[in-house]
N, C-alpha and C positions, 0 to 999 in steps of 0.2 A: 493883022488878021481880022476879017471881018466877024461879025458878031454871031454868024451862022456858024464858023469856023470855032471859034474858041466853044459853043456850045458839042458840036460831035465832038471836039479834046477831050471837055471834061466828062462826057458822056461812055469813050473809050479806057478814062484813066478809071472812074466807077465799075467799070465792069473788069477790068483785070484785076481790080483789088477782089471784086466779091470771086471772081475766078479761081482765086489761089489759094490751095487748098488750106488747111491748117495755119492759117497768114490771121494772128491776133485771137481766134476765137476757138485754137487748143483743136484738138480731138471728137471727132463726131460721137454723139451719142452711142451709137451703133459702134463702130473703134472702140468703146470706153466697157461696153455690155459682151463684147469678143473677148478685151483683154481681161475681164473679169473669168470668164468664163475657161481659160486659160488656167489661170492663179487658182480658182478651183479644186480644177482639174491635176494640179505639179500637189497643190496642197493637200489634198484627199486622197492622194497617191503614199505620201508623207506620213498621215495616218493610220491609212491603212497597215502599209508595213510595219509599221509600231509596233500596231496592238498585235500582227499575228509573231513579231518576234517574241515578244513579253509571254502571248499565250504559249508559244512556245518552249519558252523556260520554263513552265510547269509552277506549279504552285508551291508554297513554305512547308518542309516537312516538321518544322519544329520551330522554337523562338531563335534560333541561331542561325538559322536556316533563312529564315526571314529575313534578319539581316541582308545574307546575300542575294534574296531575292529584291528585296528595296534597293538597293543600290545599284543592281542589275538595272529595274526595271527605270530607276531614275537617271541613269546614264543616260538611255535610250531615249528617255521622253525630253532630257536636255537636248540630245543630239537633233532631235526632231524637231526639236523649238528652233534651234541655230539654223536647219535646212529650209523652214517655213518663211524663217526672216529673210533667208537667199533667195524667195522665189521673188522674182521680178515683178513689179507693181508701178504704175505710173503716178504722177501726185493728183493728176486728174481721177485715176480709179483709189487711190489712196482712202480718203474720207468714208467710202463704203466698207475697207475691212477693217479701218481702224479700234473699231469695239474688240474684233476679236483678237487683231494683234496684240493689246492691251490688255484683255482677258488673260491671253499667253502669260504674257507676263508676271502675272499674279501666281503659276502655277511654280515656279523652281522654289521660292521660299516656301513651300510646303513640303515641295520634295525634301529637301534640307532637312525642314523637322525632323520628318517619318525616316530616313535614313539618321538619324542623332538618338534617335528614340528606340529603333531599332537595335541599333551597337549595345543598348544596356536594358533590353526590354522589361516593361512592367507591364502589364494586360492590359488598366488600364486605359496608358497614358496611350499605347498602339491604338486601339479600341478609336480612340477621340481624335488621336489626329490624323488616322483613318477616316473618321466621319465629317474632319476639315477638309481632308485633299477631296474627297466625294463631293462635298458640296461646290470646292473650285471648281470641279471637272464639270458639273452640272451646272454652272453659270457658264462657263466654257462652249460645252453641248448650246445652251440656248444664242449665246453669240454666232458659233460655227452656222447654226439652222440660220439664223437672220440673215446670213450673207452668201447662203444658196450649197453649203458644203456640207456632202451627204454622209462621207465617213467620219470625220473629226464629231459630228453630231450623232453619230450611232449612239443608242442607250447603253451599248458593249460596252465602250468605253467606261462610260459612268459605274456598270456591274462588275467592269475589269478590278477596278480600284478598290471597291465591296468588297472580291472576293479574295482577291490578296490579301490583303492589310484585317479588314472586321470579320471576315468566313471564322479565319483560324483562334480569330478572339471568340465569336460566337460557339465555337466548337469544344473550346476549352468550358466556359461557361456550364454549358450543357453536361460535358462531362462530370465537372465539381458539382452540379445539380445531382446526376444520378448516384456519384459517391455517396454525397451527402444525404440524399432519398434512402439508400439502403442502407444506411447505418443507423439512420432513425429508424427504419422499421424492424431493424433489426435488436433495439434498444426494447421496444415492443409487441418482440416478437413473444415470449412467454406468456401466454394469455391465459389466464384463469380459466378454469370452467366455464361451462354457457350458463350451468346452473348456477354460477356464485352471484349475489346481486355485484361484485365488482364489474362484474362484464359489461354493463353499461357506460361505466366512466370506464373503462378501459379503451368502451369503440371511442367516444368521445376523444379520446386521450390521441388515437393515431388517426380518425379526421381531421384532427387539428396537423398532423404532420402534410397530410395532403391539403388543406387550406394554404398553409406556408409554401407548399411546391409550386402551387399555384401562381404565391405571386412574387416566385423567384422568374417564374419562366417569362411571368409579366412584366416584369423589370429588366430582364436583357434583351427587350424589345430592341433599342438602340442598336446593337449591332448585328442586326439580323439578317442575312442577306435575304432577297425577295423569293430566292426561288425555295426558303424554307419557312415561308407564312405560314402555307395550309398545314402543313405539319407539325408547326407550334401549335397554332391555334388548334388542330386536333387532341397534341399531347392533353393542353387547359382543359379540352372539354369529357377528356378520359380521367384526367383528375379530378374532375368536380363530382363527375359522373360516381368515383371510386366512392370521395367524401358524402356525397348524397345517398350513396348505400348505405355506410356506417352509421350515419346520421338517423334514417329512418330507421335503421335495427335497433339502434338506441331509444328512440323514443318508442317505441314499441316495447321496448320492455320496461319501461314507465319508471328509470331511476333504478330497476333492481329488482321491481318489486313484483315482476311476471318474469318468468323464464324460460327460454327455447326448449319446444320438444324434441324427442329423439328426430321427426320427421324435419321439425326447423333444423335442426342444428346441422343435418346431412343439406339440407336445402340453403340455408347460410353457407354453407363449406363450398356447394355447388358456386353460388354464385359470386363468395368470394373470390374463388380462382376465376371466372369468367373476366373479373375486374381487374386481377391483379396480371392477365395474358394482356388485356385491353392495354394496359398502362408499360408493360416492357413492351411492347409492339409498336406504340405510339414513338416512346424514344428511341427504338429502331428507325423509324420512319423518320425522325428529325434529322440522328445523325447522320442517315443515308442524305437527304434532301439537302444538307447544308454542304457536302461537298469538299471539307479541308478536317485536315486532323486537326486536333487539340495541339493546343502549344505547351512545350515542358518548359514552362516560366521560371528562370532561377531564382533562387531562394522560396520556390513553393515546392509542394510535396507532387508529382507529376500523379493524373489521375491515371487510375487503374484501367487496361484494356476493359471493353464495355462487358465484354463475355464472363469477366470474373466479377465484374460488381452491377449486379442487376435489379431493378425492383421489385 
């Protein structure tokens, strides 16, 4: 073969190789950004139906109740994990979901807890590993976003698990708050004369019971679902508001030693009802805003409907 000859050969064998499609150099970019978009698409489908089965079964009417809500809800989010793994994925498009496949993973030994924890519920301990499975789900959420998937990344998600599991802790909470509020002021309730100088350390005596409400309410921040912020943080600022009234009557009457007139004391009476409608209206507004009943936690004394224990 002359030297002309063997160069068009080699010339023909380079261009059938670079010809043929998928031959050593895998899956075109484009191929790789379709079949992602695919695996999406099968997987945000998978989510989706989850979360509206789960919404579906309705929320925990009590601690027993919960139970079968967790294990409900945990079957389904297993099942979903298993159907995720079956969607089809190349090892070319693999490395871009593997965060969140991974992610996945971390999530059933939670459910585990919360369904163990469940079976013998203590307020606490639901409370916390409610606020563990939320944090998984929120590493979750931020994986799902990184790899282009719009439902597994819903914030739903994340408030789904809130509202289950910490709604019903937060509800309880609130409830043994107002027990506990009207019982103290009801311990307080016999108030001396306006004329006695007791009446001063007596307000003293029940601003202090609204200082302590205060920072009960500030302490069950933890399980608070978002959509009952504004209406904690109102409740706080109807109790400070109550405290800061008692506060300044007392010091106005300097220890004891000045006493309310017939026109004060009708004026005091006024505006202590104005404080004390503010303050049951407020935890109206929370337990509406939070959304789940209180849980009957065994071995605790279950709180009273709100209607018979009031502040």
């Amino acid at each position: 073969m002359t030297a002309r000859g063997r160069r068009l050969g080699t010339a023909a064998a380079i261009a059938l190789v670079a010809a043929a499609p998928g031959c050593d150099n895998g899956p075109s970019a484009e191929e790789t950004r379709a079949e992602l978009r695919r695996w999406v698409t099968a997987v945000d489908d998978v989510c989706r139906a989850t979360r509206e089965d789960i919404a579906a079964r309705g929320e925990a009417r009590d601690a027993h109740d919960l139970h079968r809500v967790a294990e409900s809800a945990a079957e389904d989010v297993r099942a979903a994990i298993e159907r995720i793994r079956r969607v089809p994925i190349s090892e070319a498009a693999r490395p871009r979901v593997r965060p969140f496949l991974a992610e996945l993973a971390k999530i059933e030994p939670r459910l585990s807890e919360m369904t163990r924890a469940t079976a013998d519920p203590a307020l606490n301990e639901i409370g916390k590993l409610g606020l563990a499975l939320a944090d998984a789900t929120k590493l979750l959420q931020l994986r799902a976003e990184a790899v282009g998937l719009r439902e597994c990344a819903d914030a739903r998600q994340f408030d789904a698990v809130l509202n289950t599991f910490t709604a019903p802790v937060y509800a309880t909470q609130i409830a043994q708050l107002e027990v506990w509020f009207a019982r103290a002021l009801r311990r307080l309730a016999s108030s001396p004369p306006p004329t006695s100088p007791e009446f001063a350390r007596h307000l003293r005596r029940v601003s202090s019971v609204f200082d302590r409400a205060e920072k009960r309410v500030d302490d069950q921040y933890d399980f608070r679902p978002k959509r009952a912020d504004k209406a904690a943080d109102d409740l706080e600022l109807a109790l400070m508001a109550y405290e800061d009234f008692l506060t300044d009557v007392a010091d106005a009457l300097r220890g004891g030693r000045r006493v309310l007139t017939a026109v004060g004391v009708k004026e005091f009476q006024r505006r202590l009802a104005k404080r004390d409608r503010e303050v049951r209206d407020a935890i109206t507004a929370v337990r509406n805003a939070i959304g789940a009943r209180p849980l009957a936690v065994p071995g605790a004394e279950p709180p009273p409907a709100a209607e018979q224990e009031t502040a």
